[in-house]
MIVOFI-594215 format. One record per residue (C-alpha): residue in one letter; x, z, y. Coordinates in steps of 0.25 Angstrom, whole numbers, plus 5000, padded with zeros to 4 digits. Last residue first. Layout:
N
R  aa     X     Z     Y
R   a     X     Z     Y
...
end
This chain:
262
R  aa     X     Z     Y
R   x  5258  5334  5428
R   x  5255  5326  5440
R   x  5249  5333  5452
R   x  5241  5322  5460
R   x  5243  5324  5476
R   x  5233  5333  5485
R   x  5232  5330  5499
R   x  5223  5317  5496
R   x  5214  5326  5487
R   x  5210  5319  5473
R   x  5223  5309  5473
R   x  5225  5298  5480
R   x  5237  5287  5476
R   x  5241  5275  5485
R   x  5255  5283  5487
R   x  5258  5293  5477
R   x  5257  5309  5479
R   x  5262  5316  5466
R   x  5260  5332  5461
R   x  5269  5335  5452
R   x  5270  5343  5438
R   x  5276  5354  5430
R   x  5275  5363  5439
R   x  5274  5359  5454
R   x  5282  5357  5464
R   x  5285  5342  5461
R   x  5275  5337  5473
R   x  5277  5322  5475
R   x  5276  5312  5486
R   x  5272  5298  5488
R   x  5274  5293  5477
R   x  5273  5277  5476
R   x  5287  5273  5474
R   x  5285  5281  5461
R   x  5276  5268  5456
R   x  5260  5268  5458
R   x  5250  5263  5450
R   x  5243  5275  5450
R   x  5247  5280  5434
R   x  5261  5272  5440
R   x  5261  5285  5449
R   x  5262  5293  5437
R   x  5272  5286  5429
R   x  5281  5285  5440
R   x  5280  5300  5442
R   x  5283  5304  5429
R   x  5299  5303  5427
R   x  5300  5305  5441
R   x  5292  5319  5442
R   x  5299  5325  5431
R   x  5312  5321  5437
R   x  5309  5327  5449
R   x  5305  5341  5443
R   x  5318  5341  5436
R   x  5325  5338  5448
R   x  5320  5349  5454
R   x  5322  5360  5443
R   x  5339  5356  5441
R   x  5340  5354  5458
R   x  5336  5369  5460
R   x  5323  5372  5463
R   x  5312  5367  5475
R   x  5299  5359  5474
R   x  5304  5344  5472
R   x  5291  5338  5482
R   x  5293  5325  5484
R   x  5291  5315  5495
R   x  5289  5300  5492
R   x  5294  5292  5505
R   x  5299  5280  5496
R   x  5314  5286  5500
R   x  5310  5300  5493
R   x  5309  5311  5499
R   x  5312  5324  5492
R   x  5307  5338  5492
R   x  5314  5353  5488
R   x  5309  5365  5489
R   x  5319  5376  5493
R   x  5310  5385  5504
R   x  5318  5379  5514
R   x  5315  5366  5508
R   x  5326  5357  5503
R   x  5322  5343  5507
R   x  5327  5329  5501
R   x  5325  5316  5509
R   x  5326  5301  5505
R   x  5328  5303  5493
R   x  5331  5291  5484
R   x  5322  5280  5474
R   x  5324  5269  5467
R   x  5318  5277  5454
R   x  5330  5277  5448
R   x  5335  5284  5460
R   x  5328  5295  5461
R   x  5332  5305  5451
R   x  5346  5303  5457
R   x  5342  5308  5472
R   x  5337  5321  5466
R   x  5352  5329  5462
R   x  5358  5323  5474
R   x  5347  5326  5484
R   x  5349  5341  5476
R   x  5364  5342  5480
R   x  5360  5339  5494
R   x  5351  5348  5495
R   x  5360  5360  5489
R   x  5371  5355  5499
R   x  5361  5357  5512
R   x  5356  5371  5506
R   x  5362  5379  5519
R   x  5355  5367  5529
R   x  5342  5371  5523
R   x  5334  5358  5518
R   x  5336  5344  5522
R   x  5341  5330  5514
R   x  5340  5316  5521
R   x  5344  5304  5513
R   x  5353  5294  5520
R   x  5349  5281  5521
R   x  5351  5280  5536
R   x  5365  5281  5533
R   x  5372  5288  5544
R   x  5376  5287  5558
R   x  5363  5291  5566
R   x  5364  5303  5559
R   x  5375  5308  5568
R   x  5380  5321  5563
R   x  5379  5335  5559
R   x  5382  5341  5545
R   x  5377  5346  5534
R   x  5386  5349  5523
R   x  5381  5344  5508
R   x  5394  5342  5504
R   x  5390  5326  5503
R   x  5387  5328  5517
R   x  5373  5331  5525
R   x  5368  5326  5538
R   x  5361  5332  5550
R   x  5357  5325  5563
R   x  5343  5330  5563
R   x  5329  5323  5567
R   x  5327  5318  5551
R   x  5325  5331  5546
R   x  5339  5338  5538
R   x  5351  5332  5532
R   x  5353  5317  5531
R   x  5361  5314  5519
R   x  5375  5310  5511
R   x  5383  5311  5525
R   x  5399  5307  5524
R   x  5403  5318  5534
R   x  5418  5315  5538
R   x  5433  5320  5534
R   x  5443  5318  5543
R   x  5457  5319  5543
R   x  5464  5326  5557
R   x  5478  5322  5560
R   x  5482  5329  5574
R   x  5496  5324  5581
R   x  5507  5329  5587
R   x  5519  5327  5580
R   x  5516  5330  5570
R   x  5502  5329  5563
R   x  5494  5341  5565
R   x  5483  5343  5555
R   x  5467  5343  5554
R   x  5458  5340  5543
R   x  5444  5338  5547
R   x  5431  5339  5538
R   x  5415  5334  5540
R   x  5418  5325  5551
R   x  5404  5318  5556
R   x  5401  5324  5569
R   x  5414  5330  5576
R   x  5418  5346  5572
R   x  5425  5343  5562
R   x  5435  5339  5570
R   x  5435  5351  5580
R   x  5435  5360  5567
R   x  5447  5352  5561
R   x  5453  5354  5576
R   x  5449  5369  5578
R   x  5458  5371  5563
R   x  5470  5363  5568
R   x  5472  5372  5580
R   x  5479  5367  5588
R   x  5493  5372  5592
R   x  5504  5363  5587
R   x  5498  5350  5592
R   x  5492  5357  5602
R   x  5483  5364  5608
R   x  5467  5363  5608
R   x  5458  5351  5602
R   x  5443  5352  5605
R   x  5446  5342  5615
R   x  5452  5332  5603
R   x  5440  5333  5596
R   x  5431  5324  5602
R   x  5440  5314  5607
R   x  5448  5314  5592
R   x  5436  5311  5586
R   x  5429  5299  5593
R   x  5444  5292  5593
R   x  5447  5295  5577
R   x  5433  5288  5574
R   x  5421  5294  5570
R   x  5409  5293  5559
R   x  5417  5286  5548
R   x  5428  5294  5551
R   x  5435  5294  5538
R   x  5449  5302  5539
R   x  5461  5302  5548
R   x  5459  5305  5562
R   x  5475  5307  5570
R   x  5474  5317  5582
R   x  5484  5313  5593
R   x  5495  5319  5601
R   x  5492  5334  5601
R   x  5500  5339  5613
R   x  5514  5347  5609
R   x  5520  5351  5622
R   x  5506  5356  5627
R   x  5512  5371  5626
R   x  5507  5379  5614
R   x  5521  5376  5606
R   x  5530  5379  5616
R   x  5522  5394  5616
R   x  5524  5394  5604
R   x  5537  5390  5601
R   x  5540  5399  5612
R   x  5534  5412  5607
R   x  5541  5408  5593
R   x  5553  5408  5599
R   x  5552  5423  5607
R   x  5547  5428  5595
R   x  5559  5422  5587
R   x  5567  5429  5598
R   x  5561  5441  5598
R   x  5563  5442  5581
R   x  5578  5438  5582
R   x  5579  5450  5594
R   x  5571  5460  5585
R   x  5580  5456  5573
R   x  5593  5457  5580
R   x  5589  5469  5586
R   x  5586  5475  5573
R   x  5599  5471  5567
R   x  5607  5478  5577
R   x  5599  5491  5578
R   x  5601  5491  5561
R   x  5616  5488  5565
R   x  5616  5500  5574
R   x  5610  5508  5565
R   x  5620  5506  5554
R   x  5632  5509  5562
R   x  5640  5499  5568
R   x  5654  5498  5560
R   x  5665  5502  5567
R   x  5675  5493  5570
R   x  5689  5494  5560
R   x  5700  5498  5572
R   x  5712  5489  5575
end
């Protein structure tokens, strides 16, 4: 019996690219399917699981309102609409969402703990602990909550200086009630005997340095009236080395013009 001749070179090289162009088609051919079996309603999402404190909502409230915003499947939806969807809802600061096989949705929530009231009195803003401003239902919060306002961009710098002032206050039994940035940067407090002060604007270091002068001499003043610190109606600390002070029961020269301690 004749030796078989061997198949030249070329055609092996045909041979082997058709076998790679076929292997290559086919798995084209699988992936299509997969795909399209995978876009099919075979695969329904079964139930979306709330972990997380949800001091504000409850798992039923949630999954009502988000669920319609949801679109496709398990293995379709796009996880990064559904965190936004979630976040989306009054109260929930942060959303973390994952498939859970077989067909279910595990969202972890992270929610607003508000520290203050933002803006005037007519709005429904609040500020965080991060100093993010956020909408929500005032109505639901502390009625003792201080109230900060100023430019929405400068909400954290507020808030760092509410916590810078409201120590100085406190051992005089005293708190802020409201702190104001000006959009000019100066700053003023309220305090909860009504007494409104004027801080003049800098950075926290120079204001609380003019508030500390002040309290370690305005009780000695107002006792030269007979009154206490609960007595001060306002205060102007705008000015060099001194203040100007407005205390209840107390007339000065003009009635529009305070006296200026120095």
């Amino acid at each position: 019996m004749a030796d078989s001749i061997p198949a030249p070179f070329d055609v092996k090289l045909m041979n082997i690219v058709a076998n790679i162009a076929f292997a290559m088609v086919a798995l084209m051919l699988l992936a299509a399917g997969a795909w399209w079996v995978l876009r099919q309603p075979f695969f329904p999402i079964g139930g979306i699981k709330v972990d997380g404190e949800v001091t504000h909502n409850n798992a039923v409230t949630l999954r009502a309102n988000v669920a319609p915003q949801l679109t496709g499947n398990f293995f379709t939806i796009d996880l990064g609409r559904a965190r936004a969807a979630f976040e989306s809802v009054p109260w929930v600061r942060s959303a973390v969402v994952r498939r859970e096989f077989p067909n279910k949705l595990r969202v972890t929530l992270t929610e607003q703990v508000p520290v203050a009231n933002w803006g005037d009195d007519a709005g429904s803003k609040l500020i965080n602990g991060f100093g993010d401003v956020f909408e929500a239902n005032v109505a639901e919060v502390d009625d003792n909550l201080p109230r900060l306002d100023g430019p929405i961009e400068q909400a954290g710098q507020v808030l760092g200086m509410y916590r810078v002032l409201q120590p100085q206050f406190q051992p005089y039994d005293m708190s802020i009630d409201e702190l104001t940035l000006s959009s000019r940067g100066s700053w003023k407090v309220v305090l909860d005997s009504g007494a409104e002060i004027e801080l003049g604007r800098g950075q926290s270091e120079e204001v609380t340095a003019r508030l500390q002068r002040f309290l370690k001499t305005v009780t000695q003043v107002a006792g030269q009236y007979r009154r206490t610190m609960a007595d001060v109606e306002g205060a102007d600390l705008r000015h060099n080395d001194a203040y100007a002070l407005r205390l209840r029961g107390v007339t000065t020269v003009s009635p529009e013009a305070p006296r200026k301690i120095k």
